[in-house]
C-alpha positions in Angstrom: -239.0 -39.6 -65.9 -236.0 -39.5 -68.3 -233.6 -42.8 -68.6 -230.9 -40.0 -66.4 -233.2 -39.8 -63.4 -233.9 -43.8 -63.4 -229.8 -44.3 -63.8 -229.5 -41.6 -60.7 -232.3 -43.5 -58.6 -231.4 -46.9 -59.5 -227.1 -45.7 -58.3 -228.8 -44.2 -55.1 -230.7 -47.7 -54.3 -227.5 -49.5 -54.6 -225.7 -47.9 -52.4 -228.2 -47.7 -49.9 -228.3 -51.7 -50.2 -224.7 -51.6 -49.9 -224.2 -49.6 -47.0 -226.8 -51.7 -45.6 -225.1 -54.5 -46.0 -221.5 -53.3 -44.9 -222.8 -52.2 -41.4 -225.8 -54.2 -40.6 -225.5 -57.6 -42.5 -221.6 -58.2 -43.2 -220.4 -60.3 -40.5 -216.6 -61.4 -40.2 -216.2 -65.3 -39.4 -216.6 -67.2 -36.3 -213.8 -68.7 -33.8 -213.6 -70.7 -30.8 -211.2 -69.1 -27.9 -207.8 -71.6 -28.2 -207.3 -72.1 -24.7 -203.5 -72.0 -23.8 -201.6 -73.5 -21.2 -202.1 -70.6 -19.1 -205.7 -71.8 -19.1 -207.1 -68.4 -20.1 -209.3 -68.3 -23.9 -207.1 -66.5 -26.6 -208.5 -65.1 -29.8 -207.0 -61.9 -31.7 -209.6 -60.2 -33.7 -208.3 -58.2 -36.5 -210.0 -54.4 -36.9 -210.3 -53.1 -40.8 -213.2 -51.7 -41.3 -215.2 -54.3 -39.1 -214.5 -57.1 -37.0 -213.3 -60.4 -38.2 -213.9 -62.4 -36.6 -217.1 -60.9 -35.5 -218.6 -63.8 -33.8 -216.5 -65.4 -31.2 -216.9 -68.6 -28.7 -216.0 -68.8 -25.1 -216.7 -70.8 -22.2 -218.4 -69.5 -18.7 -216.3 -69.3 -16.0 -212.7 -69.1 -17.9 -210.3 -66.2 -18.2 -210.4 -64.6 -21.7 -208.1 -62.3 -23.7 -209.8 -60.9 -26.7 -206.6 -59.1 -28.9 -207.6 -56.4 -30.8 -205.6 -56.0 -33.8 -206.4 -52.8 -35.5 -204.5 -52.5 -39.0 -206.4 -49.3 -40.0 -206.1 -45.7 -39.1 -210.1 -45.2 -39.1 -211.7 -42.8 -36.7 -214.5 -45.1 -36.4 -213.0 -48.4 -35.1 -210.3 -46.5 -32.6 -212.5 -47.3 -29.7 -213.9 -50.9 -28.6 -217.1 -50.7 -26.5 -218.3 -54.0 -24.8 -221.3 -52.6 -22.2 -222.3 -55.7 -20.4 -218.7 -55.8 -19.2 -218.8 -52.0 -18.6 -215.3 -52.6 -20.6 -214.8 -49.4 -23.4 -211.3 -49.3 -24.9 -208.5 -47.2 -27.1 -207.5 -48.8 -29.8 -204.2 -46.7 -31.5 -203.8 -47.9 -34.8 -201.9 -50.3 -36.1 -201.5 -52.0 -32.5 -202.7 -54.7 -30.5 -204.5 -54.2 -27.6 -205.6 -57.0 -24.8 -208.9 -56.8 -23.2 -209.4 -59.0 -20.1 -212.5 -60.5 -18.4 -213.5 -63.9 -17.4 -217.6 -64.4 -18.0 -219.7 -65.4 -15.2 -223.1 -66.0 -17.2 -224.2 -68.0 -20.5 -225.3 -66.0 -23.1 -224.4 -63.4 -26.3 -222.3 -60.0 -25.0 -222.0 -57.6 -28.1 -219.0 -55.7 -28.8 -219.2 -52.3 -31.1 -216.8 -49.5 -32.3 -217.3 -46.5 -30.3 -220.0 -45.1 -32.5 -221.9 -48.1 -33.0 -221.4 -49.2 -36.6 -218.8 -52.1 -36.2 -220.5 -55.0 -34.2 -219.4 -58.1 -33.3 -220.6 -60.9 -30.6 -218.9 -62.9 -27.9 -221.1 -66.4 -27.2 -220.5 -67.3 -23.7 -221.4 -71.4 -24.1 -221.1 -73.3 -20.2 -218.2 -75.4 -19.9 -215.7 -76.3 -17.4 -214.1 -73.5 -15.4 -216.7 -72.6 -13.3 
């Protein structure tokens, strides 16, 4: 093998690793829904090229408003798909868009972009508001 076709491999291994990483390993940061005087959890999660954050809080048994702020134009992350909610959502760019529900059971509900590359989590933790 000539030094060319080790420079060629070694470029193709890195961006495999880094691909990798974007889509499967990356993870935006972790909130806690703010609860407001409405009484219903608030958190706005901003949309460029993932989710961020990607992990967020929430009691059982208490409204939520997840606010999807998407500040790209990407074909990918135009749709919001949460499947244990049977909730799947638009997302025009450069808007926000609400999405509603109130969870009824403890546990981790995973959100995606409509084709499955941008993933995030919701954490449903018991609490008051049952």
């Amino acid at each position: 093998m000539s030094t060319n076709d080790l420079m060629v491999i070694a470029a193709g291994l890195a961006v495999i690793g880094w691909i990798n990483w974007y889509f499967f390993i990356a993870r935006g940061g972790v909130a806690r829904a703010a609860v407001g005087a409405s009484g219903r959890q608030d958190v706005t999660i901003a949309v460029a090229g993932g989710y961020d954050p990607a992990t967020v809080h929430v009691r059982r048994g208490t409204p939520v408003r997840l606010t999807f702020d998407r500040r790209e134009s990407s074909g990918c992350s135009e749709e919001v798909v949460i499947p244990d909610l049977g909730i799947r959502r638009f997302l025009p760019a450069h808007e926000k868009t609400a999405v509603e529900f109130t969870p009824t059971a403890a546990g981790t509900v995973e959100f995606t972009c409509g084709m499955g590359m941008l993933r995030g989590r919701i954490v449903v933790e018991e609490g008051s508001g049952s």
